[in-house]
N, C-alpha and C positions, 0 to 999 in steps of 0.2 A: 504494500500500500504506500505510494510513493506521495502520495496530497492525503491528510490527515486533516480534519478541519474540525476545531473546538469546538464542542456541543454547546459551550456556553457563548459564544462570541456572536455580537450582534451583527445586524445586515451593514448598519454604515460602515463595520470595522472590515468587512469582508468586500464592500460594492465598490468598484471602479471608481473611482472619484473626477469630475470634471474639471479638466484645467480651469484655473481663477480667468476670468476677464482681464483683458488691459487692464481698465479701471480699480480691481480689486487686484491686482498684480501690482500698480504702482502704488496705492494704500498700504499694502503691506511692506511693499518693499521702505515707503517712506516712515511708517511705525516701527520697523527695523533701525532703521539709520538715526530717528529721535532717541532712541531708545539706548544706540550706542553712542550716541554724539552728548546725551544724557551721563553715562556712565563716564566716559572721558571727563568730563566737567567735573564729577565727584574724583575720580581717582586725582584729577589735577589738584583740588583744593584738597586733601588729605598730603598729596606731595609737600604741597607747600605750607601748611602744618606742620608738617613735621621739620621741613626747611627752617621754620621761623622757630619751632622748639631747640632745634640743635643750635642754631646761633645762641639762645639763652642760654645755655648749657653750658655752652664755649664760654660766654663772658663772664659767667658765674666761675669756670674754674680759673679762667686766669684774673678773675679779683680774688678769689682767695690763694692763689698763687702768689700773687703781688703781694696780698695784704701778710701770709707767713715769711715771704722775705723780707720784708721791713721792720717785724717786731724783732 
């Protein structure tokens, strides 16, 4: 028995499906691309979070770097 087909699986998961329209081909394609142009913007401003944390960090050890060579 070379095609085995689930007793439980419904018709739409099994039927042919119609290629999208133009119209619902470039909707989708354009909720694709918000969706990563979306995520870009977060991973940027988490970047730069952390960019502005490590220069704190930095200035923080060299004042107290500064501050134990002067006592």
């Amino acid at each position: 028995m070379p095609y085995l087909l689930n007793i439980c699986m419904r018709y739409f998961e099994i039927a042919p499906t119609k290629p999208p329209t133009a119209q619902q081909a470039r909707l989708t394609s354009l909720k694709q691309r918000a969706e990563i142009a979306k995520q870009a913007v977060d991973a940027e401003r988490k970047a730069q979070q952390i960019a502005r944390a490590q220069q704190r960090i930095q200035k923080i050890n060299v004042a107290q770097k500064n501050y134990s060579f002067s006592s």
